[in-house]
N, C-alpha and C positions, 0 to 999 in steps of 0.2 A: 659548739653546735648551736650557735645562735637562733638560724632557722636552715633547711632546706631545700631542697626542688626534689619534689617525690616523683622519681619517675617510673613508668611504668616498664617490669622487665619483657614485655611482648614486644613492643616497638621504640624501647627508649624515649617515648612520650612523653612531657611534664602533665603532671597530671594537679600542679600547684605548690604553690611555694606554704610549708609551713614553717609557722613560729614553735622555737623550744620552748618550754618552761623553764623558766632560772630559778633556780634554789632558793631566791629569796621568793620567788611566788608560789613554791612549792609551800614554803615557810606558811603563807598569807592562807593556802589552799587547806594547811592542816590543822590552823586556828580558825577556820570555816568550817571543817570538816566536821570537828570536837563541836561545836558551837550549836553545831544542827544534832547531833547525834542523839541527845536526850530525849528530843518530841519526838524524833523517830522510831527512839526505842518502846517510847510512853503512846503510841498508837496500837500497840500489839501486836501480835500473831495474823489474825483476822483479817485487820485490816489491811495489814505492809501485804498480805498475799492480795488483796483485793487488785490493791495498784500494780503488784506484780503479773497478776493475768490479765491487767488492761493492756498491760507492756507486751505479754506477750500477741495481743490482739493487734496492737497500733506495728509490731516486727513485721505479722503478718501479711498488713495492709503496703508495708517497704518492701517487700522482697525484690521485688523488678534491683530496685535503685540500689540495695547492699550487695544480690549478688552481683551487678554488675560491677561497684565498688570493687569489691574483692575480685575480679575477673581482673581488672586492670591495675589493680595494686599489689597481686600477688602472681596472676599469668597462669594461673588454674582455670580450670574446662568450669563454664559456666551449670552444669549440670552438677559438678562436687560443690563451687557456690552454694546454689539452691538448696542442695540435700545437707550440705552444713549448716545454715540458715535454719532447715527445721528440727536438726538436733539441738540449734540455742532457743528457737520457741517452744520445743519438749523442754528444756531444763527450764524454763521459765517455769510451764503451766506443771508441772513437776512440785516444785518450790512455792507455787502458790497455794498448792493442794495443800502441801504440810501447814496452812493458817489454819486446817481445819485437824491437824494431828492429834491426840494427847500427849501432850508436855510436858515433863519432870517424873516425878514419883515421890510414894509416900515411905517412909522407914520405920520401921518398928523402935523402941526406944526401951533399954531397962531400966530408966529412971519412974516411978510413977509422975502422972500427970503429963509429961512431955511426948508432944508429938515433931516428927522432924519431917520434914518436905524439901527435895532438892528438889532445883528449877535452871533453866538453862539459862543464861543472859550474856548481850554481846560483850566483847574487847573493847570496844570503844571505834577507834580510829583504823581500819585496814587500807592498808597498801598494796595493791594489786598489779602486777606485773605481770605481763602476758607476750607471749611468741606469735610468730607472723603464721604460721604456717598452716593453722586453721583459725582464722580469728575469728569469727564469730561464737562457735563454741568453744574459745579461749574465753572470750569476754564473760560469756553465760555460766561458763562452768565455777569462776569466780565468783562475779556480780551477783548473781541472784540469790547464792545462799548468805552470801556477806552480809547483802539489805535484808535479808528474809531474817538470818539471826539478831537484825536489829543493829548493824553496824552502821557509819556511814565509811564510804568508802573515795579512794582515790583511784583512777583506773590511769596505767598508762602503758599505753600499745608498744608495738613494737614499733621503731621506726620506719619499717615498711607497709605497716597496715595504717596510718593516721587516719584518712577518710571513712575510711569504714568505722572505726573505731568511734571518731566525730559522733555520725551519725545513727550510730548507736545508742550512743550518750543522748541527743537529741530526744530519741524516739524516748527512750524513758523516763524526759521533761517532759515531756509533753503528755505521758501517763498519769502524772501523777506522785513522781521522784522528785522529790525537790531539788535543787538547783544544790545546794550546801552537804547533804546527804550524799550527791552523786557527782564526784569531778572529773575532767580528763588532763593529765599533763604530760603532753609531748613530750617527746626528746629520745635522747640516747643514753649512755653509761652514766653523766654527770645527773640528768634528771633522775633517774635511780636512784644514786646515792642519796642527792638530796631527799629521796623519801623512806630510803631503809635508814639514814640515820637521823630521820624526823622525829616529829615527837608522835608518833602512829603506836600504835598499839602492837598490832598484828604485821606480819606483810607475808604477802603469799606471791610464789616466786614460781613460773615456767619457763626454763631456758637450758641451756645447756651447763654438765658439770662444773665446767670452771667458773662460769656465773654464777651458780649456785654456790660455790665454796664464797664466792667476793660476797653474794648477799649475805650468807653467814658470818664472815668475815667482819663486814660494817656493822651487822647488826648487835657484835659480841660484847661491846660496853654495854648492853641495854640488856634487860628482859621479856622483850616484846617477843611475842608470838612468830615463828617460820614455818610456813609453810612449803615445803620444795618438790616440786614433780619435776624429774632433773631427764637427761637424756636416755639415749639408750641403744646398745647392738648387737639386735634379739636373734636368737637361734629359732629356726624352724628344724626340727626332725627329723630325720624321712627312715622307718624302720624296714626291712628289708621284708614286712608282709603288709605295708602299704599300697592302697589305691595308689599307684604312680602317676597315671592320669591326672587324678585330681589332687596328688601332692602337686603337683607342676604347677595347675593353675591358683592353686593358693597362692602358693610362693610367690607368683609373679605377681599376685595380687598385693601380698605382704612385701613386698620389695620395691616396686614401683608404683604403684598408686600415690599420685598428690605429688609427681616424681619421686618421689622416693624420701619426702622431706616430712616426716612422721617419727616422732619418739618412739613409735613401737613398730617401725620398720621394721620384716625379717629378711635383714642384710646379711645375717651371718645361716648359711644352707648344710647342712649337716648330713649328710646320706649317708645310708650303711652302702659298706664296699660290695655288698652282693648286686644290689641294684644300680649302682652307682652309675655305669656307665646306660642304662636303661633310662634312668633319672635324666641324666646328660644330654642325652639325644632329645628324649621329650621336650626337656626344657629350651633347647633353641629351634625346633620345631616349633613350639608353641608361641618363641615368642619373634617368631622370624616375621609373621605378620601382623605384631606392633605397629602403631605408629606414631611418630614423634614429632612436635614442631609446636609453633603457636598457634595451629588454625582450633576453633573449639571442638572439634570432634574428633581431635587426638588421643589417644591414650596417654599419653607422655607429654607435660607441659612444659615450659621455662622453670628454671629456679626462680626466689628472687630476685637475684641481680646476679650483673656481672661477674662479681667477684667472688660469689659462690663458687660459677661456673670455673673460673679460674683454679680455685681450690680445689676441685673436683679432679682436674685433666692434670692439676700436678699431682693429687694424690694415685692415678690411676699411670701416673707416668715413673711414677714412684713402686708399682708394683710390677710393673715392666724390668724396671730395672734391677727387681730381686726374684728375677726367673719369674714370675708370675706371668699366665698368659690372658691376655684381655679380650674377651669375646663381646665385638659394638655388635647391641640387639637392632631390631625393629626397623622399620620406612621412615624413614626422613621425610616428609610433608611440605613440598615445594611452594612455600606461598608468598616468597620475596620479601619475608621481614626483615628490617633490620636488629631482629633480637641479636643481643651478645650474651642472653643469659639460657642460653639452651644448648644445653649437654645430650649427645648421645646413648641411651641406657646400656648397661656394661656389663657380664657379669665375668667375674675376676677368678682362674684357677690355681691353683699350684702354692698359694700360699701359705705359712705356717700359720696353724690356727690360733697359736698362742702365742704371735709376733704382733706387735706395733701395727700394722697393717693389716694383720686378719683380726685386729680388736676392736681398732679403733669405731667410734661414730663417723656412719659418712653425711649423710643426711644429704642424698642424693639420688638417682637413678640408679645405684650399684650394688651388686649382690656379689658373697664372697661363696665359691662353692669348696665345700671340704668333704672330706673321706674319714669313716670311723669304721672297726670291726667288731666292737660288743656295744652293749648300752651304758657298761661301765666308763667306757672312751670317751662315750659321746657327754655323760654326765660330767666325764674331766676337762673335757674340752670347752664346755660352758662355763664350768665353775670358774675357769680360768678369766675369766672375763671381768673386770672390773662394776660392770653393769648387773641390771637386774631386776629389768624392767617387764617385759615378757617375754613370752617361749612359746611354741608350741610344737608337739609331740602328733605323728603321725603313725598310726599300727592300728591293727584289727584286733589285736590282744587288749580287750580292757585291764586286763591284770599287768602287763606290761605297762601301759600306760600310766595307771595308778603308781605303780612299781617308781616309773621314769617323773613323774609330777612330783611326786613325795620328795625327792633330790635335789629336783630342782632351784635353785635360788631367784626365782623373780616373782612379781606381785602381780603377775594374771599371766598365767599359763593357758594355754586351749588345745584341747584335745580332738585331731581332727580337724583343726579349722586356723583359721587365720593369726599372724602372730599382730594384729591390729582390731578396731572392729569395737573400740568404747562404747558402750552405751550410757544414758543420762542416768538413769537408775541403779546403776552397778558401781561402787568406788574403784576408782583404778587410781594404782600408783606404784611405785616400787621400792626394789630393795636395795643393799647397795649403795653403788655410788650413784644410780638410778632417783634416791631420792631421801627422806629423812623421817619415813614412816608413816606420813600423815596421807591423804587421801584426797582427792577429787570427786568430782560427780557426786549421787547416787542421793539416798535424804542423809547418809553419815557425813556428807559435808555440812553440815548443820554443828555436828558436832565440832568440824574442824574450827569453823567462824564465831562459836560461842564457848562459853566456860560453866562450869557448875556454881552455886550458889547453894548452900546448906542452910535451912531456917527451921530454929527450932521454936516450939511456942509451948510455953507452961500454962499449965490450967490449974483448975483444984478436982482432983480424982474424984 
């Protein structure tokens, strides 16, 4: 994958030809990286957040130009752009806040004289790896506590988001990020590798499970740091004294929003058999006046490419042919694109909930509807799941719900509410094959990007 032509999946547009990075500049990139990383460390807390809130200031100043970036590099409604744009200027101004935190702690000591003080300090060299599918608070959710814990870092996008990514990178030169501290390298799988099995420190990994096993995989001669927020295909609920109503429009919210190309998708729809066929009716009801296509005022965008879509209509062709019955949502949006990357939203009946097919990740427009008859079922039904990432549980019984959360297996459950819906503030991540324990977001990404230091100092009593 020397270089590319990135095209856009709304009109098969080129949108520019980029250059990979080769492993040997990866090479050059992390004897750079290291090289800068000491005075970046040796500025402090204070100040690395100072340039961090210019950063978020000069994001601000771009938005026209990234969301539209990401409009055409990924075929998302320009309005989830924007409102992702200001979730990565919150983790900015977030992370610049913590310069002003208190930092470490003091420990009691039963030796006389000695006093001990642990303090946080970076890895050194992070390697960041990030997914197409919201990139901008892909970048952020990374980038800023990496630099904030005093690492330098290497970012490298997905190969569908390059431009945005670019000028992301840009925008934080031009803050006050020095050029060595903060790199970008291109590419696909081989660029990768060449940076999980660099001489990096850390590497922190967003993408799906098998990716996730290969980055662990490469990184297993080493002791360097892994970070892994892995995929996921989440259950929603629906308890049999649930708002049906408004179970409906969650789910659809949790299932096709961003089409449906979200970690914490709720693909997998759980209803109690009592309401089941009440659920049923609403749900194509509500989602009959959908609509789908590339104009920006869709509900329903493009994947990113073609051959997503491809995957998709064989996986759905695939459930067809195991007695499943496929129900196409929504208005198709007549506006004579030549997209090849836009799928019809789906949602999928009759399948087993603990087959190949009712488990899998779709990472699409597609929702799987299932039937359960106690809370114990629905709890077996999930467990069953390789994943375990989120969940959410639907019922007017808090004690129920408590009941149903406490069983649960994933790393952000919601009660009531949507099985999506991250905040900059909140760690999210999962369990599972979902991810490797460590965490995203919130200021405990702080902890993820830095390591303890113990220092003790003798006196005379």
């Amino acid at each position: 994958m020397p270089q590319w032509d990135k095209l856009s999946p709304l009109d098969g547009a080129s949108l520019g030809v980029v250059e990979a990075t080769t492993p040997s500049e990866v090479s050059a990139m992390v004897v750079t990286a290291r090289d800068a990383q000491l005075a970046w460390q040796n500025l402090g807390l204070t100040a690395r957040g100072k340039i961090i809130r210019r950063a978020a200031e000069e994001l601000a100043l771009e938005t026209d130009a990234l969301a539209r970036l990401v409009r055409e590099e990924t075929g998302k409604q320009s309005s989830l752009a924007h409102g992702e744009l200001a979730a990565a200027i919150e983790m900015a101004e977030m992370m610049a806040a913590y310069g002003r935190f208190a930092s470490g702690a003091l420990f009691p000591s039963a030796i006389p004289g000695r006093q001990i003080r642990v303090e946080r300090v970076p890895h050194g060299v992070a390697a960041l790896i990030v997914a197409f599918n919201t990139p901008l608070p892909n970048y952020a959710w990374k980038v800023f506590p990496a630099l904030m814990a005093g690492n330098s870092a290497i970012l490298k996008p997905s190969p569908h988001t390059p431009l945005s990514a670019q000028l992301f990178v840009d925008v934080l030169h031009r803050s006050g990020v020095p050029h060595g501290v903060l790199q970008i390298a291109q590419g696909g799988a081989e660029t990768a590798q060449a940076l999980v099995t660099g001489d990096v420190n850390l590497v922190s990994f967003t993408g799906s499970y098998d990716a996730g096993v290969a980055v662990s995989e490469a990184a297993a001669g080493s002791l360097k740091k892994i970070i892994l927020e892995l995929g996921g295909s989440n259950p929603l609920i629906v308890c049999d004294d649930a708002n049906i109503a408004q179970a409906v429009t969650t789910a659809l919210q949790s299932a096709y929003s961003n089409a449906g190309q979200r970690c914490a998708a709720g693909s997998r729809i759980l209803v109690n058999e009592k309401v089941y066929e009440a659920f049923r009716s609403e749900f194509l009801q509500q989602s009959d006046s959908w609509t789908w296509g590339t104009s920006d005022d869709v509900l329903v965008s493009t994947l990113v490419d073609s051959e997503s879509a491809k995957k998709v209509e064989k996986y759905l062709t695939a459930c067809e042919a195991g007695g499943a019955v496929v129900h196409r949502l929504g208005k198709g949006v007549n506006d004579s694109s030549p997209s090849t990357a836009l799928v019809q939203p789906a949602l999928v009946e009759g399948l087993d909930a603990k087959s190949d097919l009712g488990l899998q990740e779709i990472f699409a427009p597609v929702a799987r509807l299932f039937s359960f008859s106690t809370d114990e079922q629905a709890i077996d039904i999930v467990s069953a799941s390789p994943y375990g990432l989120t969940a959410a549980v639907w019922t007017r019984d808090i004690n129920r719900a408590e009941r149903m959360v406490g069983a649960l297996p994933a790393g952000v459950v919601s009660i009531n509410g949507p099985t999506h819906g991250a905040e900059i503030n909140i760690p999210f991540g999962g369990m599972k094959s979902s991810g490797n324990g460590t965490r995203d977001a919130g200021v405990q990404a702080i902890e993820e990007y830095s390591q303890l230091r113990t220092i003790s100092t003798f006196f005379e009593a």
